[in-house]
C-alpha positions in Angstrom: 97.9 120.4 83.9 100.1 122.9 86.1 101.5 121.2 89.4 103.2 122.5 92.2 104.6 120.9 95.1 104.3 122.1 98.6 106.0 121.2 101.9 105.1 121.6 105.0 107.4 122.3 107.7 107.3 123.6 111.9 109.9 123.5 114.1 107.5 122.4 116.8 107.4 118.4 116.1 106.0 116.7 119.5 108.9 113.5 118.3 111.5 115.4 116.9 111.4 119.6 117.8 113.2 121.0 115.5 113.0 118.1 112.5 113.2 120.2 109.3 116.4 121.8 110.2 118.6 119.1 111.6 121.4 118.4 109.7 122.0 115.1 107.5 125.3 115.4 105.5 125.8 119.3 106.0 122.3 120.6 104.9 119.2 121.1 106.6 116.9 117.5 106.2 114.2 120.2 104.5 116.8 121.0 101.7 117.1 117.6 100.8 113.6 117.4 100.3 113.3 120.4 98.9 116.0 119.8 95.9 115.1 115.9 95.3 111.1 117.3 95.2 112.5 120.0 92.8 114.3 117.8 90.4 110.8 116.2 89.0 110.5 117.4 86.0 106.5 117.7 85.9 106.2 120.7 88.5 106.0 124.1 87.6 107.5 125.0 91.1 108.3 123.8 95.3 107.4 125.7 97.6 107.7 125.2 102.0 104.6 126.3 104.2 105.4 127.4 107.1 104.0 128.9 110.3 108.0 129.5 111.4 110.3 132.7 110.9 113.2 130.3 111.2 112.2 127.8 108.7 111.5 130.4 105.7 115.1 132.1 106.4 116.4 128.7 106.0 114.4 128.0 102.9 115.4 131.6 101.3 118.9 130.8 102.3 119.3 127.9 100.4 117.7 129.3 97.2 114.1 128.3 97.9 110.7 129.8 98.4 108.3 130.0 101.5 105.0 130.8 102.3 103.9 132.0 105.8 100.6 129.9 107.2 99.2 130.5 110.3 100.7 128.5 113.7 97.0 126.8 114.8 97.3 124.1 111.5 96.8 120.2 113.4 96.8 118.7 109.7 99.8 119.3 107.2 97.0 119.1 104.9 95.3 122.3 106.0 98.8 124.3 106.0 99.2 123.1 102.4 96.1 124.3 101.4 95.9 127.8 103.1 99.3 128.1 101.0 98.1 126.9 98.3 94.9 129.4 97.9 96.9 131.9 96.2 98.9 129.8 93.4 98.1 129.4 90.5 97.9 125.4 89.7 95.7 122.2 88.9 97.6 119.9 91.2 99.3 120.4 94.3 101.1 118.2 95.7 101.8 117.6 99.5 105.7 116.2 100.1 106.3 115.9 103.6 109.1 117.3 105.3 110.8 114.1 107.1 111.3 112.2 103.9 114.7 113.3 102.6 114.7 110.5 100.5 111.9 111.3 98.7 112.6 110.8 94.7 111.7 112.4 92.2 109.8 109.7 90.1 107.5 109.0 93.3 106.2 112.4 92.4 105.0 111.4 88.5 104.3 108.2 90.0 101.8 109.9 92.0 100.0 111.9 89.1 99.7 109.0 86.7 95.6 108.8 88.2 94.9 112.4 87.5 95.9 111.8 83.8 94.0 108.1 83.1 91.4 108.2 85.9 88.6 111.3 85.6 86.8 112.4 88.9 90.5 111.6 91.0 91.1 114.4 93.5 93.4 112.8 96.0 96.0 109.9 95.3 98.7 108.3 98.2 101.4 106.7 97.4 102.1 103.4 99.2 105.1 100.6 99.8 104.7 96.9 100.4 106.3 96.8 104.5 109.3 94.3 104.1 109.9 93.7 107.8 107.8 92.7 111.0 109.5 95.5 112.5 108.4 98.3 110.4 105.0 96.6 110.7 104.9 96.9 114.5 106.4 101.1 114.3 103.7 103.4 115.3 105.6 106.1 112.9 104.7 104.0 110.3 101.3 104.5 108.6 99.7 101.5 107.5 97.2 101.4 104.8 94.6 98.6 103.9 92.4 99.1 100.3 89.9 97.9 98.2 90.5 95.5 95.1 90.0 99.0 93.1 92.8 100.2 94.6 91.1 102.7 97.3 92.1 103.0 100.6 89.4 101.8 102.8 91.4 102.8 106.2 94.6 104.2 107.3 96.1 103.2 110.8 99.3 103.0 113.0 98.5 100.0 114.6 99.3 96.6 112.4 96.8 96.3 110.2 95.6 93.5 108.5 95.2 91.1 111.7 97.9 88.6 112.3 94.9 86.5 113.9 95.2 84.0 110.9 98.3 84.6 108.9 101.7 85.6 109.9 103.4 88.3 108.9 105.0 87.5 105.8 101.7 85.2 104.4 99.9 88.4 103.3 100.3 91.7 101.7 100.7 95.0 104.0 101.3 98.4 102.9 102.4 101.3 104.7 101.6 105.1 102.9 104.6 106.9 101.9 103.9 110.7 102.3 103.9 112.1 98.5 100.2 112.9 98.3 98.8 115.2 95.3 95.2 116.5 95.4 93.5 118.8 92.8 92.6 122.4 94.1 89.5 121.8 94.3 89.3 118.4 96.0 92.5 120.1 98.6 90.1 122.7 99.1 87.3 120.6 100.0 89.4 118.7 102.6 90.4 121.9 104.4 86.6 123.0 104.3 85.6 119.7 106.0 85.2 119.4 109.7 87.9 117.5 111.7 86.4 113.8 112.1 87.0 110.9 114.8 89.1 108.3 113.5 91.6 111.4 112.0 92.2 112.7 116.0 92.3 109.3 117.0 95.0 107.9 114.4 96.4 111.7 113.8 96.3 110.6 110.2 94.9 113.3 107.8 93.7 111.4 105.0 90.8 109.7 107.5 89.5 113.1 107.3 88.3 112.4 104.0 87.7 108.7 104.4 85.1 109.3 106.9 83.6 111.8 104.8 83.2 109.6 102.2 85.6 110.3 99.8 87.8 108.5 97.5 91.7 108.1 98.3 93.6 106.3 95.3 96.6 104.4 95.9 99.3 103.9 94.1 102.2 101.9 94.7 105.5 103.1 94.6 108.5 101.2 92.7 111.0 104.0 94.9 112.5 102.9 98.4 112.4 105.9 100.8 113.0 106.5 104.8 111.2 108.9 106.3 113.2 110.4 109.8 110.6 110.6 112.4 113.1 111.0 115.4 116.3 112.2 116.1 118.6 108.5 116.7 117.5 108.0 112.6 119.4 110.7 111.5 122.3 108.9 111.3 120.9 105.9 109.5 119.3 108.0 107.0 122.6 110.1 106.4 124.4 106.9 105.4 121.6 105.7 102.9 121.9 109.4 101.2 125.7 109.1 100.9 125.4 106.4 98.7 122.2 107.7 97.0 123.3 108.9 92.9 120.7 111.7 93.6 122.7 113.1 95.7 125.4 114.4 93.0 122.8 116.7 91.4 122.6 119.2 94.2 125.5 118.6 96.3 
């Protein structure tokens, strides 16, 4: 099984213009992701897709590799997979750009389905949210599933209801943004047309919910923070420093 990783990266962010590139402990955010994704042992190679001349010179400089995509992608999905149409692999899998936290184990984590599961083609990773907080953040995607351990819908509203329980007295979720899919099931999502609930939530895995299609979770035992706008930067600067990953590409 041959995987490679792909991350998708603009400049044009309607939060955070710019987002890939701003610095977090003297490197571009998209390096960080870049060298944590690249340190998992299970992918044959990391790539960025990119519709931006500025990103893939940053990428090159820093020792990586880029692949042009068109600027008209809505969905990071779609980018991934025009990029992906001419490499060679089983499994792709889609890292997003604003999680310089992102570990490397969340990536096998995320392919354990594909090896004990047949028929998988797209798996999320999700987080248990700790804090009422995190619950109530529109950046944060919230996930509810199945007892098999699908996701039955994807939000940024707080979802379950707090009609009954407090926060705290049940279990919610929020997706964390390591998502592999096989070539054939990412190529089926790019060939499917845009749906409702995916414009309405800006969420690209209710493209295939709506469709009818099968999105495994899996939940993560890795802590990560994504940076959806600029006064996080900071934050998520300190949390590197003390992060041992660190060391192996600094």
């Amino acid at each position: 099984m041959k995987v490679v990783a792909m991350i998708p990266a603009r400049m044009g962010s309607s939060r955070f213009p710019g987002k890939p590139l701003a610095p977090i402990l003297g490197r571009p955010m998209l390096e960080h992701v870049y060298r944590r994704t690249a340190l998992c042992p299970e992918l044959a190679e990391t790539y960025v897709a990119t519709c931006d001349e500025e990103i893939r010179s940053a990428v090159e400089g820093f020792g990586g590799k880029a692949i042009m995509t068109a600027d008209t992608h809505e969905r990071a999905s779609d980018r991934i997979a025009e990029a992906a149409a001419g490499i060679d692999a089983d499994i792709i899998v889609m890292v997003q750009g604003d999680e310089p936290m992102t570990h490397p184990g969340m990536i096998s984590e995320s392919l354990v389905p594909f090896r004990n599961e047949p028929g998988t083609e797209c798996v999320n990773l999700m987080k248990r949210i700790d804090t009422e907080a995190d619950f109530n953040n529109r950046d944060t995607i919230k996930v509810v599933v199945d007892l098999a351990g699908f996701a039955l819908y994807m939000s940024r509203e707080p979802i379950p209801t707090r009609e009954r329980l407090r926060f705290g007295e049940f279990a919610a979720y929020k997706q964390v943004c390591i998502i592999p899919f096989t070539r054939d099931g990412l190529m089926r999502y790019t060939r499917l047309a845009p749906t409702p609930l995916e414009i309405a939530e800006s969420i690209d895995m209710m493209r295939l919910i709506e469709h009818g299609h099968r999105v495994r979770m899996v939940e993560t035992a890795h802590s990560t923070q994504a940076v959806d706008r600029p006064e996080e930067l900071e934050r998520v600067g300190e949390m590197l420093r003390g992060d041992p990953l660190l060391a192996r590409y600094s």
